[in-house]
C-alpha positions as CSV (number, residue, x, y, z in Angstrom):
1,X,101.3,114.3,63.3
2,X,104.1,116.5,64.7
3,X,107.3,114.9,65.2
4,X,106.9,116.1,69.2
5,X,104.3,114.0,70.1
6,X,104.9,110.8,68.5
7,X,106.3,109.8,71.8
8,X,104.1,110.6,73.8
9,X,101.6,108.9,71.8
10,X,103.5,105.5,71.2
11,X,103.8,105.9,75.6
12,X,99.9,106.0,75.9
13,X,99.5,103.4,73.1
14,X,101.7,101.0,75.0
15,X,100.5,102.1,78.4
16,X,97.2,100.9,77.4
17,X,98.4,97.4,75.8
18,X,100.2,96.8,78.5
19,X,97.4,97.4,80.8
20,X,95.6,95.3,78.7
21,X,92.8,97.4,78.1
22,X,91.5,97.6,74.5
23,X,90.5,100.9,73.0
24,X,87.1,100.3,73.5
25,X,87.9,99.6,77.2
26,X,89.6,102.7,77.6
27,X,86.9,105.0,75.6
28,X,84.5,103.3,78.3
29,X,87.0,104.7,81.3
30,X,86.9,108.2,80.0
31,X,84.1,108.5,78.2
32,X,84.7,108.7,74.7
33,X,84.0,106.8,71.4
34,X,86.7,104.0,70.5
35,X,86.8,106.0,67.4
36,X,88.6,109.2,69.4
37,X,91.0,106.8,70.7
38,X,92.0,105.3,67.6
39,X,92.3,108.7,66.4
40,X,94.7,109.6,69.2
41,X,96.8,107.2,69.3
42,X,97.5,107.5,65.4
43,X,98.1,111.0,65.3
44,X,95.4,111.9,63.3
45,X,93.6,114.5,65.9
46,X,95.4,117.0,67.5
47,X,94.9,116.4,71.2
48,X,93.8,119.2,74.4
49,X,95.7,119.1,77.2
50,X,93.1,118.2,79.5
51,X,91.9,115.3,77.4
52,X,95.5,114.3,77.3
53,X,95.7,114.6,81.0
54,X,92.6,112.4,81.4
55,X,94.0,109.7,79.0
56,X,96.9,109.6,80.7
57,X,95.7,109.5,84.2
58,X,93.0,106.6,82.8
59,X,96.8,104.6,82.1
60,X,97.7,105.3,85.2
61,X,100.2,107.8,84.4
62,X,100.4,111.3,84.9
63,X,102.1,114.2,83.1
64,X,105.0,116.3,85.0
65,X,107.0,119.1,82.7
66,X,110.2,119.1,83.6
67,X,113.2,121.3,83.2
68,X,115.0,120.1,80.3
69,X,118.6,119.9,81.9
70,X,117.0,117.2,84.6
71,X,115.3,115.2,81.6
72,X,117.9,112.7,81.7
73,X,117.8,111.8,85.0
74,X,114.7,111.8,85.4
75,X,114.4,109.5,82.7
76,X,116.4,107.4,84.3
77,X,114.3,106.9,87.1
78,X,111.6,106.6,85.6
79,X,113.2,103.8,83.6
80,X,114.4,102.1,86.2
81,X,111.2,102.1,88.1
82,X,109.7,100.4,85.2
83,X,111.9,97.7,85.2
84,X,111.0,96.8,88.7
85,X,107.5,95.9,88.1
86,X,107.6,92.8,87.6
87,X,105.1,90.3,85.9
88,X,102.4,90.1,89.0
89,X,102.0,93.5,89.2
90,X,100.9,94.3,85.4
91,X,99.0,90.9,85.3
92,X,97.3,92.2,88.7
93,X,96.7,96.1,86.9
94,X,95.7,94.6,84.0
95,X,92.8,92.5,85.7
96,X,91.9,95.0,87.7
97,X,91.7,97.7,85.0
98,X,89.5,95.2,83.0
99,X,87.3,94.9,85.9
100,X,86.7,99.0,86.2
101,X,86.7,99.1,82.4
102,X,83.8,96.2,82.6
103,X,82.0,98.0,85.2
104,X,82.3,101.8,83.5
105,X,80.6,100.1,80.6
106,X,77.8,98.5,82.7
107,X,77.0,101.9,84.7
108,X,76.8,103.9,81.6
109,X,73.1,102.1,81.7
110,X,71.9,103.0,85.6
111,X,75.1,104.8,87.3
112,X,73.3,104.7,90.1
113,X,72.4,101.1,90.6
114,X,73.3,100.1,94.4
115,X,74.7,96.5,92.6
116,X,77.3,98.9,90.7
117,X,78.5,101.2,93.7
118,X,78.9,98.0,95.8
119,X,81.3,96.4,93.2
120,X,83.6,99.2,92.5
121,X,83.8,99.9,96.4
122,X,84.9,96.4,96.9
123,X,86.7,96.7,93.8
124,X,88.6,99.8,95.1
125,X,88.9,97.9,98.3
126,X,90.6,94.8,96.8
127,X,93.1,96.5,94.9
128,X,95.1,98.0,98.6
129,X,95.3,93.9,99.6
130,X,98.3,91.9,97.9
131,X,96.4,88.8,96.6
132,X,97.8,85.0,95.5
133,X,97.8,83.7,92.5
134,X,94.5,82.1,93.0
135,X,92.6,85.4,94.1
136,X,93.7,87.1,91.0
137,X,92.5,84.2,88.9
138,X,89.2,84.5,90.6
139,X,88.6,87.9,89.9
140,X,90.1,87.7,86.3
141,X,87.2,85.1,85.7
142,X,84.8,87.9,87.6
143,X,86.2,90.5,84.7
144,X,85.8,88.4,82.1
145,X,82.3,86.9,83.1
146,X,81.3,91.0,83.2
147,X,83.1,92.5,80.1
148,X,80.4,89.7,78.2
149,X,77.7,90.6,80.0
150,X,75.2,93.0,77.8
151,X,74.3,96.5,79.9
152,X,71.2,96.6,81.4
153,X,69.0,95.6,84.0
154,X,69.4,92.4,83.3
155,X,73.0,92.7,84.4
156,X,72.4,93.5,87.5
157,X,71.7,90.4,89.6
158,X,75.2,88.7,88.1
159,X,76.8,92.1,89.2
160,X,75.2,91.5,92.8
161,X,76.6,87.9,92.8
162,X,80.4,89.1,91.6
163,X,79.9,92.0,94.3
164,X,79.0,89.1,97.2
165,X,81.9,87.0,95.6
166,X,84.7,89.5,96.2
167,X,83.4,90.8,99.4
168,X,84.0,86.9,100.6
169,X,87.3,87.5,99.2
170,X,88.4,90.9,100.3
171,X,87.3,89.7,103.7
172,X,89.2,86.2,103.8
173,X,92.0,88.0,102.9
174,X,91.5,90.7,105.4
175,X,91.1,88.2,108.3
176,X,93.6,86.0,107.0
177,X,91.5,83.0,106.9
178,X,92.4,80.7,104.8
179,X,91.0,79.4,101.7
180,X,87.7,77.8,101.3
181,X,88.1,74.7,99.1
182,X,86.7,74.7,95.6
183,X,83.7,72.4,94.9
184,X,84.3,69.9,92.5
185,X,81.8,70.9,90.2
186,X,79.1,73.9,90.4
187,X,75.4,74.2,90.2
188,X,75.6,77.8,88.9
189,X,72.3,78.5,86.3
190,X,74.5,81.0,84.6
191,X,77.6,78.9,83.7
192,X,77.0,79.2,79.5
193,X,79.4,76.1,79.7
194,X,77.2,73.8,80.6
């Protein structure tokens, strides 16, 4: 691997940790085996530009060439923009890149399914509000509950249900009304915990 883009390389690799995406999440994002990313991020393919410009963009990043004598400052901005994202914003990213990584893996099946569009536009939705503590927690359990769910058709009605789930939410928050209070226990026939 040349010496010039182990940087850039370790960058990605710790974009995507800290995104908490896995490589299998990310191949799902752009479309590629876990294999290629593995391969990437050692060093042991030599990368195109635009596939390094879609990896990057996938992280949330994008790529800028910049004048070498303005490197410095520019790293310091950059740096210092870093620092200011604090915990609840890469705990919110990193649920709600699991959530799009989830649902790239379940359209690969039926891209077209009306459950799927629904949930990324309220997915896409969600992510302009600011949400508590509690809304985050929902939706991580919403990401989790579809990252173990097998692809396929039979996918689709607990897709539907997540899609109603965060449309209730998206529109509480919205409208600021408050909080509904949690049941004390739930009848739901797909909890595998009971």
């Amino acid at each position: 691997m040349p010496y010039a883009t182990d940087e850039i390389l370790q960058t990605l690799r710790g974009a995507r940790e800290l995104s908490g995406l896995s490589q299998r999440d990310l191949s799902a994002r752009i479309g590629v085996p876990q294999s290629h990313i593995s391969k990437i991020e050692s060093g042991a393919t030599d990368l195109r530009l635009s596939s390094l410009v879609e990896f990057a963009r996938a992280l949330d990043y994008e790529l800028v060439l910049v004048p070498r004598k303005a490197l410095p400052a520019v790293e310091a901005i950059v740096s210092s923009a870093s620092a200011t994202l604090d915990r609840e914003a890469r705990q919110r990213s990193q649920v709600f890149h699991r959530a799009q990584a989830a649902l790239a893996r379940l359209s690969r099946d039926d891209p077209d399914a009306p459950e799927i569009r629904r949930l990324d536009q309220t997915l896409r939705e969600l992510a302009n509000f600011k949400l508590g503590k509690t809304d985050l927690e929902a939706l991580r359990a919403i990401a989790d509950r579809l990252m173990k769910l097998p692809a396929g058709p039979t996918a689709l009605p607990v897709v539907e249900r997540a899609s109603q789930h965060l449309k209730g939410l998206r529109n509480r928050i919205a409208h600021a009304l408050p909080e509904a209070p949690r049941p004390a226990y739930d009848l739901d026939e797909d909890d595998e915990d009971a």
